[in-house]
LOFIPA-595317 format. One record per residue (C-alpha): residue number from 1; residue in one letter; x, y, z. Coordinates in pm, 1 decimal. Example, Ala and Ser with C-alpha at 12.3 -4.5 7.8 and 13.67 -1.06 7.14 Angstrom:
2
<atom 1, 'a', <1230.0, -450.0, 780.0>>;
<atom 2, 's', <1367.0, -106.0, 714.0>>;
end
This chain:
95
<atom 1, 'x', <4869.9, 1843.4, 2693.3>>;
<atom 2, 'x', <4842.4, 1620.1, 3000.0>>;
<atom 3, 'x', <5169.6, 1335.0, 3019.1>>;
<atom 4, 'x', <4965.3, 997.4, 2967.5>>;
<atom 5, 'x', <5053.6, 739.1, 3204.3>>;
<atom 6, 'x', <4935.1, 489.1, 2890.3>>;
<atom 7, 'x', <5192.0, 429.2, 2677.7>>;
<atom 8, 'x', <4986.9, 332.5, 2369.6>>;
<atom 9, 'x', <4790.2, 633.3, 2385.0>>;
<atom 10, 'x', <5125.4, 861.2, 2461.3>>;
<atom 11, 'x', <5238.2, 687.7, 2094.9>>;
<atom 12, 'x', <4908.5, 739.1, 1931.3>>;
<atom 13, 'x', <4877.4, 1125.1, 2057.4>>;
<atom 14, 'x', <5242.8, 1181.1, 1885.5>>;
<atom 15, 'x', <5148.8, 969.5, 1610.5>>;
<atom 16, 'x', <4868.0, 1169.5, 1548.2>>;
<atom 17, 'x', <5016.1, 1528.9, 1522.8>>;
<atom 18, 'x', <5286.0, 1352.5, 1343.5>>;
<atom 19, 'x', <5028.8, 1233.4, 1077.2>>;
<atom 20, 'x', <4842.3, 1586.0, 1094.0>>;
<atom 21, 'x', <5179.4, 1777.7, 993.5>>;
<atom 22, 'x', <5302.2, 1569.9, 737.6>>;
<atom 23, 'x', <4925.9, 1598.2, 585.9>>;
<atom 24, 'x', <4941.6, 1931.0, 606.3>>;
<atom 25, 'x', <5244.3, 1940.3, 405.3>>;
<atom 26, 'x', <5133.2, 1714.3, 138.8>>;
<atom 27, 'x', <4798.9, 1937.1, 71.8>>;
<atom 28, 'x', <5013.7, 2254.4, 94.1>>;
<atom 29, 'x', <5269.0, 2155.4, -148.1>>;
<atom 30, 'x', <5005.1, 1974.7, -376.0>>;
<atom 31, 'x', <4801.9, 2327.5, -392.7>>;
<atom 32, 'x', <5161.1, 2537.0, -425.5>>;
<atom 33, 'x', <5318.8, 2328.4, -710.9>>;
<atom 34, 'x', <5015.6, 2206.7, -870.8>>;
<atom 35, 'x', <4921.2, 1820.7, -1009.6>>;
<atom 36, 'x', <5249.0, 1706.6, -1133.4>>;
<atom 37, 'x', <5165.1, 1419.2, -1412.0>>;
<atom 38, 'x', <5271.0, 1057.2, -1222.9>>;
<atom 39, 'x', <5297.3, 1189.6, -922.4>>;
<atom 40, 'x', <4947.4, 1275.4, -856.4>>;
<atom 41, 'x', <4802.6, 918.7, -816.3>>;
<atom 42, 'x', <5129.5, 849.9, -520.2>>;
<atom 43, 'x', <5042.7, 1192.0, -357.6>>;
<atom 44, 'x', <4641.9, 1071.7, -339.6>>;
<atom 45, 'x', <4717.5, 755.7, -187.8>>;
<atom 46, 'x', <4996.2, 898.8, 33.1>>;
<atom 47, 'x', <4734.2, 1143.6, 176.2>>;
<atom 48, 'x', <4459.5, 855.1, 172.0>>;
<atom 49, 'x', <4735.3, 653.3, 362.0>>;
<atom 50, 'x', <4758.0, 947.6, 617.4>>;
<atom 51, 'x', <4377.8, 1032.4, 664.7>>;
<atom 52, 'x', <4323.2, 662.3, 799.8>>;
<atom 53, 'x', <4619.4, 665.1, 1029.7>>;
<atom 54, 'x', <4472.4, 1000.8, 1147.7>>;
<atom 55, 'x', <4143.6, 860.3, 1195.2>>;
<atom 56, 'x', <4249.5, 505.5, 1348.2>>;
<atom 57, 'x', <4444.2, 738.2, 1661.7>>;
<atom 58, 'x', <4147.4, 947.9, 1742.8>>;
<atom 59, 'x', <3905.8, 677.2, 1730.7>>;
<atom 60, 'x', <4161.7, 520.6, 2001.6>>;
<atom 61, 'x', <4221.9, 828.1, 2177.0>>;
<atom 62, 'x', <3880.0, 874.8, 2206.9>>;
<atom 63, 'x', <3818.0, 521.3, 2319.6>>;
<atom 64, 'x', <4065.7, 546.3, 2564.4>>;
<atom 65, 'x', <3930.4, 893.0, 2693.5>>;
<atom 66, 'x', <3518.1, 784.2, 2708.8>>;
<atom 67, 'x', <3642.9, 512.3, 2929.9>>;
<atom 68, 'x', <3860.6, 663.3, 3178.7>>;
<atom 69, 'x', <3759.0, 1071.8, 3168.1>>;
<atom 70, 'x', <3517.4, 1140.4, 3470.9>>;
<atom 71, 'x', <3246.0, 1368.4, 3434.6>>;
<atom 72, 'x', <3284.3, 1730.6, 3449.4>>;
<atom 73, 'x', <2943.7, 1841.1, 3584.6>>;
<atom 74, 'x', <2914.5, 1883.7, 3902.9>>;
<atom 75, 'x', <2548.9, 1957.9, 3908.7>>;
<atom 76, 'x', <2369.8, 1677.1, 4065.4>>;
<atom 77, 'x', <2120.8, 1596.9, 3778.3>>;
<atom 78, 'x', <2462.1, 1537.9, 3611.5>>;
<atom 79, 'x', <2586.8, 1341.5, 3855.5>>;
<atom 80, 'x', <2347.1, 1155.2, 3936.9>>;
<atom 81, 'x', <2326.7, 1004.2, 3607.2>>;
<atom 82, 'x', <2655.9, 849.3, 3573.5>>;
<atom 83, 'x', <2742.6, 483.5, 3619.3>>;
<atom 84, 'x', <3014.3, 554.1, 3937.6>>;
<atom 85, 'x', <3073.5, 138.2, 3935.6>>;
<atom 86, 'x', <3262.1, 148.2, 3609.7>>;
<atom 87, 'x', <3479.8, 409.2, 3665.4>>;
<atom 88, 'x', <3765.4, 389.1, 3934.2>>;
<atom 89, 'x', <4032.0, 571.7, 3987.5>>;
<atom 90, 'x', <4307.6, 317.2, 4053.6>>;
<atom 91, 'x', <4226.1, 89.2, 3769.7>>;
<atom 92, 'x', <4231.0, 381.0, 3529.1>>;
<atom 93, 'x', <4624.7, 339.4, 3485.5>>;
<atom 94, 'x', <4618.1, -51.8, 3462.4>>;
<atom 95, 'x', <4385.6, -37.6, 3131.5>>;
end
């Protein structure tokens, strides 16, 4: 993975795999043991809890990356296409 010069989207890239393992255990060990009576309504919303913390970082990551990724063409029909004024390579580390 590239080091992000952001430090909001370093924290949301961690939080993310973060997120993704500890879901990953809670759906392995759910499936292993089985539904455990009480605990089965705290496991759902634990995972429900995880699932929009996993969504809210990609939809920033992904934010983050439409606005400051340049194009990877390098055809010029692809090139020629892309709006060069909003992207700049100095401000890219301010945002």
């Amino acid at each position: 993975m590239i080091g992000d010069s952001n430090s909001s989207i370093a924290w949301h890239r961690v939080q993310l795999k973060k997120n993704r393992e500890a879901m990953k255990g809670l759906e392995t060990a759910r499936f292993r043991i089985g539904h455990i009576a009480g605990s089965n309504g705290e496991t759902q919303k634990s995972i429900l809890g995880l699932k929009r913390k996993i969504a809210e970082s990609e939809r920033f990551i992904a934010t983050h990356e439409r606005r400051s990724k340049r194009p990877l063409a390098t055809d010029f029909q692809s090139l020629s296409s892309v709006s060069w004024s909003s992207w700049n390579a100095r401000s890219v580390g301010r945002r």
